[in-house]
C-alpha positions in Angstrom: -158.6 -78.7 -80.8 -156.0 -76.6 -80.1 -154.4 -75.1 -76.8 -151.7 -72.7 -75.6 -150.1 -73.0 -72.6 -147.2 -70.9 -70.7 -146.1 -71.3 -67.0 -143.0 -69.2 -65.3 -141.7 -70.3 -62.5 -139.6 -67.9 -60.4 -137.3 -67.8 -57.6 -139.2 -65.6 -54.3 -137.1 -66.0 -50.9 -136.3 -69.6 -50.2 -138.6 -71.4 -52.8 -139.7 -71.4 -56.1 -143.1 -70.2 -56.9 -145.3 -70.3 -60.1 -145.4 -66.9 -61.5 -147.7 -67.6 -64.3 -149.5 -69.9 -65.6 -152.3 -70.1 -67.9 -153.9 -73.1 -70.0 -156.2 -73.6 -72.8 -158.6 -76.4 -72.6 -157.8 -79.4 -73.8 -154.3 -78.9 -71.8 -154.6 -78.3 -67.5 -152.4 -77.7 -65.0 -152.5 -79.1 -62.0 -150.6 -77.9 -58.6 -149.8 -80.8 -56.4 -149.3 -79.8 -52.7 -145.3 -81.6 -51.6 -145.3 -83.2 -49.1 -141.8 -82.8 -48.3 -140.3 -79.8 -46.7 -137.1 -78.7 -47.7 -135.5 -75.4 -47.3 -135.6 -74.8 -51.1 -138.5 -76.9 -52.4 -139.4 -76.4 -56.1 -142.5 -75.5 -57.7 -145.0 -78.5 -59.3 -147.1 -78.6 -62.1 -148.4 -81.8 -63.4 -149.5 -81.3 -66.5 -153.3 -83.1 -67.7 -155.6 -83.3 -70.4 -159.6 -83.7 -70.6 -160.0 -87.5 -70.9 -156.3 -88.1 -70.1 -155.1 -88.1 -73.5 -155.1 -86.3 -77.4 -157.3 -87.0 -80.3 -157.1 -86.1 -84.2 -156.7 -83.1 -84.4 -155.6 -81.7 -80.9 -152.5 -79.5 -81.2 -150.8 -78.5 -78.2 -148.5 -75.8 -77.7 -146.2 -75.1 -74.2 -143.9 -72.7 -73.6 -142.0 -73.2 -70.1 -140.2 -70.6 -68.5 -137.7 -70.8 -65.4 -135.6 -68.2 -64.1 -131.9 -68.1 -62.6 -132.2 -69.7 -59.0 -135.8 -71.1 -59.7 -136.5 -75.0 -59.8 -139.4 -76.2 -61.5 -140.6 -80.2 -61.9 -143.1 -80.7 -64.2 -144.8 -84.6 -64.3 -148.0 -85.7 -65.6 -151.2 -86.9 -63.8 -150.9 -90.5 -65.9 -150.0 -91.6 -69.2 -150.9 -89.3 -71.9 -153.5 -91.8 -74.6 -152.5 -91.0 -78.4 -155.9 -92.2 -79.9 -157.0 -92.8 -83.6 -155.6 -89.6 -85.9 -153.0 -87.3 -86.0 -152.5 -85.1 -83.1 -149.3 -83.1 -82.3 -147.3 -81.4 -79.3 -144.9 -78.5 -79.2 -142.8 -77.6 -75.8 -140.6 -74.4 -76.0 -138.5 -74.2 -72.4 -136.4 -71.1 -71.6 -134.7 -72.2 -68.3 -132.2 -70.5 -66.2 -132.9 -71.9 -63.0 -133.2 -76.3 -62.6 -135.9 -77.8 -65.1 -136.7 -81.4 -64.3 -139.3 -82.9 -66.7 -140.4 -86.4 -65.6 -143.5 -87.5 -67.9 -145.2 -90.6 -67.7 -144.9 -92.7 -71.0 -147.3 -91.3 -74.4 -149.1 -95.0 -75.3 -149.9 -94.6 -78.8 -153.5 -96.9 -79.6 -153.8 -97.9 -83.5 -154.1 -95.7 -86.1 -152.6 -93.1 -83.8 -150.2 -90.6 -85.6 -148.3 -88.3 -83.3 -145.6 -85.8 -83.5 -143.8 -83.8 -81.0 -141.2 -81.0 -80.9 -139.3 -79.6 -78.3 -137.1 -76.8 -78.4 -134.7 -76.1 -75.3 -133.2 -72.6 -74.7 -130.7 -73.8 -71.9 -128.7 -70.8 -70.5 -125.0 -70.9 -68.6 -126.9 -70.7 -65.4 -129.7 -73.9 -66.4 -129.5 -77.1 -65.3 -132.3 -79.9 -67.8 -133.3 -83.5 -66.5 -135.7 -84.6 -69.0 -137.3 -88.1 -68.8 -139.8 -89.0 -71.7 -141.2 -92.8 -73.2 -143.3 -94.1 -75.7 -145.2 -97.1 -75.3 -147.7 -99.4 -77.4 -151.8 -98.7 -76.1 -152.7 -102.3 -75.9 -150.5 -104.8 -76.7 -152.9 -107.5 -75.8 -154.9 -106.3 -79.2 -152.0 -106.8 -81.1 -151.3 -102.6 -80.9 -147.8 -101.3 -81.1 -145.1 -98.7 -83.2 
């Protein structure tokens, strides 16, 4: 199945705030509430899929967007499942602002096949932290890349 999804976050007084966002089922965007208080908190999308992970043929396609003074953090609910097939993801980020990206690990199960591309547009003003794994699905059953 395939899905778009596109979220902008943008700089409003003292914070950063989603200015858009929009995702197409299998992909959903969650909103954590911080619970921190800072004077300049960012924004928070964790980022989910129906049954926590991709099958063959899901294709997913993100484009990320943060302006100049906006900080966005973008996680995952859990680790993302790559089961049986080929399934593929594709994150386009513009950022001008602070992007940190701090996924849980993608656990490939057997006779997954998966492929992902990311394309970074990091302007003068951007700052990127960008933490991403791969792990086996069950290594007790003998599954691993």
């Amino acid at each position: 199945m395939s899905a778009f999804g596109q979220i902008t976050a943008a700089r409003q007084r003292d914070a950063t705030a989603i200015e858009a966002a929009v995702a197409q089922s299998p992909l959903r965007f969650l909103f954590p509430k911080p619970t921190f208080t800072t004077r300049a908190h960012p924004a928070w999308v964790c980022l989910s899929t129906l049954g926590g992970g991709m099958v063959q043929g899901d294709a997913i396609d993100l484009d990320v967007e943060v302006k100049p003074g906006a900080t966005l953090l973008m996680t995952t609910q859990a680790s993302t499942k790559i089961f049986r097939g080929a399934s593929r993801q594709s994150v386009r980020a513009k950022v001008a602002g602070t992007l940190a990206v701090l996924m849980d690990p993608i656990s490939c199960f057997k006779n997954a096949c998966y492929s992902q591309k990311t394309e970074i547009n990091l302007l003068p003003s951007g700052s990127l932290i960008w933490l991403e794994s791969v792990t086996s699905g069950r290594p007790a059953f003998e599954e691993s890349f």
